[in-house]
Structure formats: C-alpha cells, structure tokens
N, C-alpha and C positions, 0 to 999 in steps of 0.2 A: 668541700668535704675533706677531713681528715683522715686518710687509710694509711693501713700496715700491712708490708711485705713481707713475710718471713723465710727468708730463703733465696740469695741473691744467683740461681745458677742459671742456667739457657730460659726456665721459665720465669723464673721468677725477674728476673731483668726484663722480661717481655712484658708482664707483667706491669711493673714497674712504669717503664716506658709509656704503655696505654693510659695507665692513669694521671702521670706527669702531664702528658701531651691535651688531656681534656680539663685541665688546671688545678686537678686534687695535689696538694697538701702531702707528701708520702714519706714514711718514715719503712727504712729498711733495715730489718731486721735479720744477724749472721749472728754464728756460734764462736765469733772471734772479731777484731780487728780487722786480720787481713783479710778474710774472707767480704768482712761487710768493705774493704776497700777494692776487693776485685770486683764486687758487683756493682757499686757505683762507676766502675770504670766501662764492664759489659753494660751500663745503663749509659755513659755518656757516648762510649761508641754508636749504640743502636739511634741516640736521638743527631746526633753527627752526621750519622748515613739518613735519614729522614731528612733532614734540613738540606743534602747535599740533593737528594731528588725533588727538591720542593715542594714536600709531603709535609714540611715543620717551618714557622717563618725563624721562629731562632732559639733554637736548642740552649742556647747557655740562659736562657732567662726561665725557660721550662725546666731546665737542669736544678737550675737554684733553689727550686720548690721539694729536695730530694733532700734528708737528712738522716744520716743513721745512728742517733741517741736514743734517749729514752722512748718506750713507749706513752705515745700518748691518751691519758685517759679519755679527750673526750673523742678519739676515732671514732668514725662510726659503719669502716667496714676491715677487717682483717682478713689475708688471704695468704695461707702456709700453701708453699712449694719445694716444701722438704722430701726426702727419698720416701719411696713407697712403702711405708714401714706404719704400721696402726699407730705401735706405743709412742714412737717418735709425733707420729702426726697429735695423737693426745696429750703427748707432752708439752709440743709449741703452743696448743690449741689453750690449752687449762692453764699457760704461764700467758696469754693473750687475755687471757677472760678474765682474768685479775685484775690487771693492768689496763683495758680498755672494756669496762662493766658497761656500757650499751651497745658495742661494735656486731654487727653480725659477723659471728665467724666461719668463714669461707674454707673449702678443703679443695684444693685444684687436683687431685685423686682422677687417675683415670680410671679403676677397677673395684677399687677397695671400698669396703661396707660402709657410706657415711651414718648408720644407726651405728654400726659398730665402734667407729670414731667418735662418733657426737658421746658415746656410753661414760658415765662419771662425768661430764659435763652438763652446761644448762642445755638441753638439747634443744631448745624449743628456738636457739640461735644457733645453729649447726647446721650445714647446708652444702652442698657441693658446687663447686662453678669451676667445670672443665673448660680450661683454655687448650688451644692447640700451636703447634711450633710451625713459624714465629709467629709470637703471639701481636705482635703490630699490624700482622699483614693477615692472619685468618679472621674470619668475620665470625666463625662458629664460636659460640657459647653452650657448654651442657648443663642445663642447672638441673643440679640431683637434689630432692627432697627425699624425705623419708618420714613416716609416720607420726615422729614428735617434733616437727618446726614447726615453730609459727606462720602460718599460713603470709601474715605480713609480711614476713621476712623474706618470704620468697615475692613476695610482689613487687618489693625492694632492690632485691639483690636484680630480680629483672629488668626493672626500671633503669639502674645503673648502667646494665650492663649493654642496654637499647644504647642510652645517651652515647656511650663508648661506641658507638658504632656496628655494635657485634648483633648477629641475628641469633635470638635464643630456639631453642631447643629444653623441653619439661621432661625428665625420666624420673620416672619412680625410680627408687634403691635396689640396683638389683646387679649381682657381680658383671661386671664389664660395661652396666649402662646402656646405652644403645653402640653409641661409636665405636667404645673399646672393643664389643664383644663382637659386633660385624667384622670387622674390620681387621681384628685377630684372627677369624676364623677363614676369612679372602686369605692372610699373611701366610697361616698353617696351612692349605690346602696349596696356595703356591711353591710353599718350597718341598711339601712334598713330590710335587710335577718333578720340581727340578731334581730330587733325589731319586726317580723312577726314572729321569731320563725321556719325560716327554715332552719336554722344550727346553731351550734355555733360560735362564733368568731376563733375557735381552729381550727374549720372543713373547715371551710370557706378557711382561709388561709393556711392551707394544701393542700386544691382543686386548690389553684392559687398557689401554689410552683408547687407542683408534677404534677399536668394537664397542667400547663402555663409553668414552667419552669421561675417562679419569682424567685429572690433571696429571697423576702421577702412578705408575705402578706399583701394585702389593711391594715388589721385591724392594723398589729401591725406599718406599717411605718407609720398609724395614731397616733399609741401612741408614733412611736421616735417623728415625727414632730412635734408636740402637738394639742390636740384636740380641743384646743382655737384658736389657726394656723389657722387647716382647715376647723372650725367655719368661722370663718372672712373671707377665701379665696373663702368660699362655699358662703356665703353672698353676697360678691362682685360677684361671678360669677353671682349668679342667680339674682340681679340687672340688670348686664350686657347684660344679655344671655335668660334670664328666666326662668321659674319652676322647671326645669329639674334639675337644680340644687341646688334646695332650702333644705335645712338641715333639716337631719331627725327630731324629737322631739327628741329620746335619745338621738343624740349628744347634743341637747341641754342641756338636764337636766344632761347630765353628767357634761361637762363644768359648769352648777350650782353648782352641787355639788363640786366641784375643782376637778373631776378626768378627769387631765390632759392629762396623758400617764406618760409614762417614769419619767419626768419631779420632779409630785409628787407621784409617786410609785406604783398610780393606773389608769390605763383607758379600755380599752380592754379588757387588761391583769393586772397582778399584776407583780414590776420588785421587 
C-alpha cells in the first residue's frame, strides 16, 4: 500500500515509522524543505533506535521505502498530523484529496470535530485515527467516524490499523472522543489537587500508578504531552462541554511561564 504523511513532527514521524516498518510505500509530506528534511531525519532516528532493540531487522532498507516528493495519486490512505487547528487540518486534507482521489483521508485530531473537518470535503472519505505518543510503541488506535463516512472506509482504515499491530477502539464524533475527553478531565482534576495543596504532583501520580494501576500519572503524561496541548484541548472541551472542564489558573500560569513539560525541561516535574 501507498500512504501519505502530512506533517513530519513527534507524531507524524511515529506515524511514519509504523507504517515504513509493516512495508508501505510512504511519502511525507512538510510545508518546506527543511522541515520535510528534519522529519525524515526524526523518522530515521526512531527506525535506528528499533533496529538497535531488535524490534527492526534493518532500518536502512525500511528507511528506503520513505520519500518526500510528489503526492502520490494512487495512495490509498493519507494521514495529516498538522497543529490542531480545523482550517489548516482542511486545508492539508482538500490539497490531499486532489492529489490522491481514492486515499482515505485520515485526521490524527485528538479533540476536534471530524464532521467539522471532513465539511467542504468528499466526507464520505474523512475519518479520524487517533494515534498516541510514541506512536511505535502505543498499541491504542481511536478511529472516529461521523455521520457522513463511508461505512467501508471505516472497515478499512480498521483493517490497516489491526495489521499495524494497534488494537482499535470505535467513537462516534464527539468533542474530546473517548481518550481525549477522560483523560483531560483525570489531567484538570489533578492539577487542581495540586493548586489546593492536597498532595503533591509526586503523590498524586504515585496514588494513580499504584492505587489504579496506570502506567503513568495524570501529572506527568501532562508534561510528555505538553501543557500548552492540554491548555488548548481543555479549552476546546470546556467550550464544547462546559465548566467542568475549564483550566485550572496554574495550568495557566504555567503555560505563561513557558513551563511546558518535558518539552522545555520544566512543568510538573523537572526532566
């Protein structure tokens, strides 16, 4: 199969990576040069460190299957990992749907309305498939339909998405999905604790490791994701949804302050 990546950043290189590695064809697609040359380079890292755990038997021949020219007409899955933004995402989406007129086109959107994106496009090929970070090593899939996809399409995009190894998950369209909107709302309730002073960010997610049996805690998968991320995601929910999910003030002032998470070295935690 021939697919297209749009979007070479943290996800979209994961992205990339998944599908190199089960022997598709992949053409990756940046709004520049360099950009489409730093992603090829976060794509040949990521199959480097696979090959070095003996997760890949050899990276430079899976590598070779990766080209960032033309789109290809006869793709037949496209998958934008551009900023969370509708008109951009309909932007890449409707310059894809030209260029590869049978591709299912994929929106890796954690939050945002795929009716709403699929809107001025063919929708009946529009469809959501939430990866998660890093996208080589999480097994979860969210595939989001919405009222006007092709029912096929979605049988399809799950089909793939099995092969790849990933265990899927089916959500109707609806702000935050299943994962975002949980999971946001664990993220807001924890850093409110921590703004009242009734545990530490340390205690806190030690309480949901060892009590829950999380792999990781609210606080700190806020500082991988980034605390700008689920600023925005918290935003858009509680737009959507209401109060319940409106952002604490610290996240806010953190986010002022640039501590990001991970990202720039401080948020939560210190990396």
């Amino acid at each position: 199969m021939k697919a297209v990546v749009i979007g070479g950043g943290t996800m979209g290189a994961g992205i990339v990576h998944v599908l190199l590695a089960h022997g598709h064809e992949v053409t990756l697609s940046e709004a520049d040069a360099e950009r489409a040359e730093q992603g090829r380079l976060a794509v040949k890292r990521s199959l480097d460190k696979a090959q070095e755990k003996g997760k890949l038997a050899d990276a430079e021949a899976v590598f070779a299957n990766l080209s960032t020219g033309e789109l290809p007409a006869d793709a037949e899955l496209v998958v934008e990992a551009v900023p969370e933004n509708v008109p951009l995402k309909q932007k890449v989406l409707g310059f894809a749907a030209e260029k590869c007129p049978n591709a299912i086109l994929a929106t890796n959107t954690s939050s945002l309305s795929i009716a709403e994106i699929a809107a001025g496009l063919q929708g009946e090929r529009v469809l959501g498939m939430h990866f998660f970070n890093p996208v080589p090593v999480q097994q979860l899939v969210e595939l989001v339909h919405h009222d006007g996809v092709d029912p096929a399409n979605v049988a399809k995009a799950r089909t793939w998405a099995e092969q790849w190894g990933k265990t899927v998950i089916e959500v109707r369209d609806s702000p935050g999905f299943a994962t975002s909107r949980l999971g946001v709302a664990v993220g807001m309730e924890a850093i409110r604790m921590v703004e009242e002073g009734v545990a530490s960010a340390a205690d806190i997610d030690t309480g949901m490791k060892l009590g829950y049996r999380w792999p990781m805690g609210p606080l700190e998968l806020t500082d991988l994701v980034g605390l700008d991320v689920r600023l925005a995601i918290a935003e858009h929910l509680a737009a959507e949804l209401g109060p319940r999910f409106e952002p604490p003030q610290l996240l806010r002032d953190k986010v002022a302050r640039g501590e990001l998470g991970k990202k720039t070295g401080q948020g939560f935690f210190s990396w």
